[in-house]
C-alpha positions in Angstrom: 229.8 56.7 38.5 226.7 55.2 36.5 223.5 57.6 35.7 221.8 55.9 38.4 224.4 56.5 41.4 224.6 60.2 40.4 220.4 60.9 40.3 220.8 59.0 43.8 223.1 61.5 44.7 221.6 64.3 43.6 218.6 63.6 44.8 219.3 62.7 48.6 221.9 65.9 49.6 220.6 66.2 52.9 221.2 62.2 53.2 224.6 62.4 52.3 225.0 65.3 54.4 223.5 63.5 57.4 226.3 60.2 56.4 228.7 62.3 56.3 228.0 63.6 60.1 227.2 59.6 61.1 231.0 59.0 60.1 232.6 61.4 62.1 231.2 58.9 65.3 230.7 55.7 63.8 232.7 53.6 61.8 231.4 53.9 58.3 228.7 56.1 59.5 226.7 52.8 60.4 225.7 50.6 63.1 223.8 47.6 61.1 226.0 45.5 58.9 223.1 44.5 56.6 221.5 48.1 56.4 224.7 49.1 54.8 225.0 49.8 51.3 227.2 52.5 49.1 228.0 55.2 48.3 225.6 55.8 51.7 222.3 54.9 53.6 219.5 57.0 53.3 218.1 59.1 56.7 214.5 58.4 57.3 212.6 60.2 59.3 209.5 58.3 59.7 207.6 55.1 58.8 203.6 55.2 58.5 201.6 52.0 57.4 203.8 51.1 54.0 205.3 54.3 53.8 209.0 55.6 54.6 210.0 59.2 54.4 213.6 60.5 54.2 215.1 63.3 55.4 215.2 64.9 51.5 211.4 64.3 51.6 210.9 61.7 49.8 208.5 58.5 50.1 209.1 55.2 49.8 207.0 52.1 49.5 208.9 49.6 51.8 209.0 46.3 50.8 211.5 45.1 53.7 209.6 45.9 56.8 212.7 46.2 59.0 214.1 42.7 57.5 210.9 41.1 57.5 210.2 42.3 61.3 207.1 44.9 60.3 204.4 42.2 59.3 201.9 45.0 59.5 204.1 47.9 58.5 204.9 50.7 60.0 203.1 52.1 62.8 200.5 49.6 63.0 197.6 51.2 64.9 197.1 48.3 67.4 200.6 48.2 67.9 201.1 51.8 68.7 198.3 51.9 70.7 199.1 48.7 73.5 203.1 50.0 73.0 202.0 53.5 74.1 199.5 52.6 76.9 202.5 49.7 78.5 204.7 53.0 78.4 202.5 54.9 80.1 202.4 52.9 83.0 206.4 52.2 82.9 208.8 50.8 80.5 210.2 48.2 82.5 211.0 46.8 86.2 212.8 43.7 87.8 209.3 42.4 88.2 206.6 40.0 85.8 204.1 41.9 83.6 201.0 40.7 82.6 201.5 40.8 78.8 205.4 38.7 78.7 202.9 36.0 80.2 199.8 36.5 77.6 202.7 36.6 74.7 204.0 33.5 75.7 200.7 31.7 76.1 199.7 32.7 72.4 203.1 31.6 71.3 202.4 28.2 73.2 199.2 27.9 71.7 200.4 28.4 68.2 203.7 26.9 68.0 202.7 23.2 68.5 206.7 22.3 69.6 206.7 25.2 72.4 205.7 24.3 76.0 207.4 27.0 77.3 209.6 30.3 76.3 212.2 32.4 77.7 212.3 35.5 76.1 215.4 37.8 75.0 216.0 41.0 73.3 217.1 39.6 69.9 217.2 36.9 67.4 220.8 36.4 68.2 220.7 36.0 71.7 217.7 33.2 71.1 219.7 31.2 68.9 223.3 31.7 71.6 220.5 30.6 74.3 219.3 27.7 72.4 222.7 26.2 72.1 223.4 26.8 75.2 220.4 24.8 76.6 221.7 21.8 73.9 225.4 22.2 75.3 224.2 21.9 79.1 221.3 19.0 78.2 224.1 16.7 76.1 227.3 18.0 77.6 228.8 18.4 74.4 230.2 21.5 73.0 229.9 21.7 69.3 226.9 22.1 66.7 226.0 21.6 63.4 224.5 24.2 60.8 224.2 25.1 57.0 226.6 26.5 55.5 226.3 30.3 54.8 222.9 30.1 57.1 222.7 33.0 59.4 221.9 32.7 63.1 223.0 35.5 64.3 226.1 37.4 65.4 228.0 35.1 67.7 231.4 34.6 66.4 230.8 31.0 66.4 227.5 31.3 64.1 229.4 34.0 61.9 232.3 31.2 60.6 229.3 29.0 59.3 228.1 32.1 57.8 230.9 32.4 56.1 231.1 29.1 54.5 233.9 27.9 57.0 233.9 25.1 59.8 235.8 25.9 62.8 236.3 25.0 66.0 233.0 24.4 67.4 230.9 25.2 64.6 230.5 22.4 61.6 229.0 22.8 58.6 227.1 21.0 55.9 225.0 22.1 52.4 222.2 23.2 53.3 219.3 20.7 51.7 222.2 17.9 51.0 220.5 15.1 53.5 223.2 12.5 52.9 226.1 15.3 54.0 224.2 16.2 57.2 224.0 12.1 58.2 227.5 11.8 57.3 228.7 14.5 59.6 226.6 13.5 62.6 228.0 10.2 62.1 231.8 11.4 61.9 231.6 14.0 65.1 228.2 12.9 67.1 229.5 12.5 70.3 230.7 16.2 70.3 227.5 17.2 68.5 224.8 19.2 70.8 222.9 20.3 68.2 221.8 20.7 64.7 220.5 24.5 64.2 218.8 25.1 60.6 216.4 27.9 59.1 213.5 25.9 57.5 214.3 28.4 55.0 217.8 30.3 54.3 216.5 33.9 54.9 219.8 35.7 54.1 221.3 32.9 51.9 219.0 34.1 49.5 215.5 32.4 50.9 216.8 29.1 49.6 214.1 26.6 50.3 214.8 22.8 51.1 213.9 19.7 49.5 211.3 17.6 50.6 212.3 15.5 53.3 215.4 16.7 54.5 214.7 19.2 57.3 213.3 15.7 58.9 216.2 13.4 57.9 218.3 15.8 59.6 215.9 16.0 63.0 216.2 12.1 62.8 220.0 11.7 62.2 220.6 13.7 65.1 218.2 12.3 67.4 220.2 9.1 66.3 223.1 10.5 67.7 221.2 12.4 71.2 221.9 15.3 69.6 218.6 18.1 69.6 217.2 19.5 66.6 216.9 23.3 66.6 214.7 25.2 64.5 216.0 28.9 64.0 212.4 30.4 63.2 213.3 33.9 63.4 212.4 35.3 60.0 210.0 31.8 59.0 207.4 32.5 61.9 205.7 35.2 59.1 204.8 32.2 56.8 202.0 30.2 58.7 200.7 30.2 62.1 202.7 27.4 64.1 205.9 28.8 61.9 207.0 26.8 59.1 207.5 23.6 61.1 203.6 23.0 61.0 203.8 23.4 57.2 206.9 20.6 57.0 205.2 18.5 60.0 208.0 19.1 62.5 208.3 19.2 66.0 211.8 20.2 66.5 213.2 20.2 70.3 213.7 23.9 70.4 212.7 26.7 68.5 214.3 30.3 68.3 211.7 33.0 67.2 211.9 36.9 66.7 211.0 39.9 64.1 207.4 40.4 64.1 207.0 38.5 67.9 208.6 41.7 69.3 206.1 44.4 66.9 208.8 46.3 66.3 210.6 46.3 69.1 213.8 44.4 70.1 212.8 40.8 71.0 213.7 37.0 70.9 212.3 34.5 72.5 213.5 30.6 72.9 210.6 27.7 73.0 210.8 24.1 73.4 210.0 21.2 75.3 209.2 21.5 79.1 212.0 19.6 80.1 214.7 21.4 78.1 213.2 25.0 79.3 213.2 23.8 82.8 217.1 24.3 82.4 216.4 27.7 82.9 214.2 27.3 86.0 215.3 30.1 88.7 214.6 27.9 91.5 216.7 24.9 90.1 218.9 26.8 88.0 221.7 25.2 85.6 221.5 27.7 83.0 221.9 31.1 84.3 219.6 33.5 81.8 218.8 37.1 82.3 218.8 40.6 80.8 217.4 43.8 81.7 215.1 44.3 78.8 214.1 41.2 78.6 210.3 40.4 78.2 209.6 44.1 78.9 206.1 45.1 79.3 206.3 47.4 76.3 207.8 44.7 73.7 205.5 42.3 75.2 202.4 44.1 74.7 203.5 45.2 71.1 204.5 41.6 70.1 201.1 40.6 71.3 199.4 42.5 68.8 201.3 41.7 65.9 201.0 38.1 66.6 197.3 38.2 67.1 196.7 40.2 64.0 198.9 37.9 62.0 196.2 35.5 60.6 195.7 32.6 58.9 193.7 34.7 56.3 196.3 37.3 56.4 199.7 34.7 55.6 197.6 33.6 52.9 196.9 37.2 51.2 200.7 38.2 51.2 201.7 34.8 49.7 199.1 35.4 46.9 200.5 38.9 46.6 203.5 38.2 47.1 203.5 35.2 43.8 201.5 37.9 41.5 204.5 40.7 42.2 207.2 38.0 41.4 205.1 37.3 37.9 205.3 41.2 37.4 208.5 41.4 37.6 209.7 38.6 35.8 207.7 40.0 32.8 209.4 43.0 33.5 212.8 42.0 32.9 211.9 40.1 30.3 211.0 43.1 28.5 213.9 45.0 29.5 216.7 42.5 28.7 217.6 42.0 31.8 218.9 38.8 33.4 216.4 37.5 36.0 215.6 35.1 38.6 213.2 34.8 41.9 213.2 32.8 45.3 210.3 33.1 47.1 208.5 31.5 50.0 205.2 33.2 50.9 205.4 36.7 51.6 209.2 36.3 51.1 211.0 37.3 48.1 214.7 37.2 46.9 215.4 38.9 43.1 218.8 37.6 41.5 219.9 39.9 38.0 221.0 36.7 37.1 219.4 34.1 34.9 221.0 31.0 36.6 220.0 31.0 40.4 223.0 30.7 43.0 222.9 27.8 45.7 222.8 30.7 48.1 223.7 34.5 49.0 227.0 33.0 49.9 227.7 32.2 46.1 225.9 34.9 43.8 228.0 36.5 40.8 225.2 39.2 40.1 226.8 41.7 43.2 227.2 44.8 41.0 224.3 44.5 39.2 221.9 44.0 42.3 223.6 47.0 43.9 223.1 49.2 40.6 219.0 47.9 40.5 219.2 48.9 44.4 220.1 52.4 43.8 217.4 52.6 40.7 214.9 51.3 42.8 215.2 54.3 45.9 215.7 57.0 43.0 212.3 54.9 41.9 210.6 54.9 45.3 210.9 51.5 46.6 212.7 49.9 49.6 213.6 47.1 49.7 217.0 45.2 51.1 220.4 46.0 49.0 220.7 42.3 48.8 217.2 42.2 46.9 215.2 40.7 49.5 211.4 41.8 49.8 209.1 41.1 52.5 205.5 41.9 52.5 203.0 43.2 54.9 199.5 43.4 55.8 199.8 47.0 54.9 200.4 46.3 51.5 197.3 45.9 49.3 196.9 45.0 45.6 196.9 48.2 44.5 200.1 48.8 46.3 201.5 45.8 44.5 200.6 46.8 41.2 202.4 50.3 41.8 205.4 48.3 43.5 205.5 46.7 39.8 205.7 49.9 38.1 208.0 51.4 39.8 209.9 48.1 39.2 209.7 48.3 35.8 210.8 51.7 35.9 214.0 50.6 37.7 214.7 47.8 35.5 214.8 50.4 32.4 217.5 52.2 34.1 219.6 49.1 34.8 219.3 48.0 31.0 219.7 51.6 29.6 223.1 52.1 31.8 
């Protein structure tokens, strides 16, 4: 046990006390994959603006927001307030509400690719949705993604994840133009669609070169394949989602995190003709859920959408550029091996001094757990993986102390 795992431990007893009680009824004591991290997760007991607490007492600056979900932090008081006042008049019923309908107007208007959306409950059931629609508009079966992109947690997504082709689900580098063209041209008659992330957010926020996310939308219109756009964690970075920044108007587009304001949510957009798939009274797609477009989601996703600004995307890239210069100074000074991805408000920090091609391929694994640990017993959150992802609630005197307290953790990884 290193220095730094022990302070952790000693310093979070009621935490490990509370893991210990989470195993006894769930496997590992978790229920999130991607929260998980040893020797054990933390408890929190709230979340207030760019603040957690855990159950030891202790406060955090988070620099995750919920995996990049909590664009304004926590408990965002516009949020809070529409969430609270939908409650108040009922959590839910078989029925319309009026905010699923002003949600999905202000993602029409803002999403230039989106005539119309069908809303879920999560990211993954988006992207399952959206290949769905592609399977029934093309009659084909299989698709095409990046290798080690994430989309989700259908089995089918999960093998490309993994680096592996398989059955349905083909694969190709991620950025590497010539290998997507070459694979639509080998398997295009089975191909219903092409899914990408304009920007790997798990792989490691591995962005692409210039020209390639629309090679690939052209290769597979060449082969009457559709073009998906898995927007989910990309929507943060500019108004339309980072298809108006590359110029794209992909066929359908899968959107989550900070639509839902903190609540479960997914949503599906696209073309007019592809959504109508879905139409009730001429059904071919048979799409439903209980919680879906629920009048409290709705009205919190409405808020954090509106509040999301032009003016407001710009201030966390800014911030988010002068916190990666801070901390490569940082472990410059410390000795430490170092290297950044970033993509506006989007950060990924490697304790390597070569970058990877993705998450899928980093060597630096024991390291970045070891500056994870420093960094709680330092008072920052951020992902075990070393993603950070700014929010509104985060000013620049907030960065400035996130850099400190980086520093500080960075000393403990060189001294151990």
């Amino acid at each position: 046990m290193t220095g730094i795992e022990a302070t952790f431990i000693d310093r979070t007893p009621a935490s490990a006390a509370h893991a210990a009680r989470a195993a006894a009824v769930m496997p590992g004591g978790d229920t999130r994959a991607a929260a998980h991290h040893p020797p054990y997760q933390l408890t929190m007991t709230s979340g207030v603006g760019p603040y957690l607490t855990d159950l030891d007492g202790h406060r955090y600056l988070d620099l995750i927001g919920n995996f990049t979900s909590l664009v304004h932090g926590n408990a965002f008081g516009p949020i809070i307030e529409a969430a609270t006042a939908a409650a108040a008049r009922g959590t839910n019923w078989p029925a319309r509400n009026e905010a699923a309908v002003e949600l999905a107007e202000e993602l029409c208007r803002r999403v230039a690719s989106v005539d119309q959306v069908r809303f879920t409950n999560s990211g993954s059931e988006a992207t399952m949705l959206a290949v769905e629609i592609a399977r029934v508009a093309t009659g084909r079966r299989r698709f095409l993604m990046a290798k080690y992109g994430y989309h989700g947690s259908m089995p089918q997504f999960e093998i490309g994840t993994s680096g592996q082709s398989g059955g349905e689900t083909l694969i190709a580098p991620f950025g590497d133009l010539t290998a997507f063209e070459e694979m639509l041209e080998l398997h295009g008659d089975d191909i219903a669609c092409v899914i990408l992330e304009p920007v790997l957010g798990s792989g490691g926020v591995v962005t692409p070169p210039d020209g390639f996310l629309a090679g690939v939308a052209a290769a597979a219109r060449r082969v009457g394949a559709l073009f998906v756009l898995d927007e989910v964690i990309t929507l943060r970075l500019a108004p339309g989602g980072h298809q108006a920044v590359e110029g794209l108007l992909p066929d359908l587009t899968a959107m989550a995190k900070i639509i839902g304001g903190g609540f479960p949510v997914g949503a599906i957009g696209g073309r007019a003709d592809l959504m109508e798939l879905c139409n009730p009274f001429r059904p071919r797609i048979f799409h439903s859920g209980t919680f879906n477009g629920n009048p409290v989601t709705m009205a919190a996703g409405l808020e954090a959408v509106r509040h999301l600004t032009s003016d407001s995307i710009s201030t966390m890239a800014v911030r988010s550029a002068s916190l990666e210069e801070r901390l490569r100074t940082s472990a410059s000074t410390r000795g430490v091996p170092f290297s950044t991805r970033r993509a506006g408000s989007l950060l990924q920090v490697y304790l390597s001094d070569e970058l990877p091609a993705s998450n899928g391929e980093r060597g630096d694994g024991e390291l970045a757990n070891l500056l994870h640990l420093a960094l709680l017993n330092q008072g920052v959150f951020c992902a075990a993986r070393g993603l950070i992802a700014l929010s509104t609630a985060l000013d620049d005197g907030l960065i400035e102390d996130a850099a400190a307290r980086f520093d500080a953790a960075l000393a403990d990884v060189a001294a151990s």
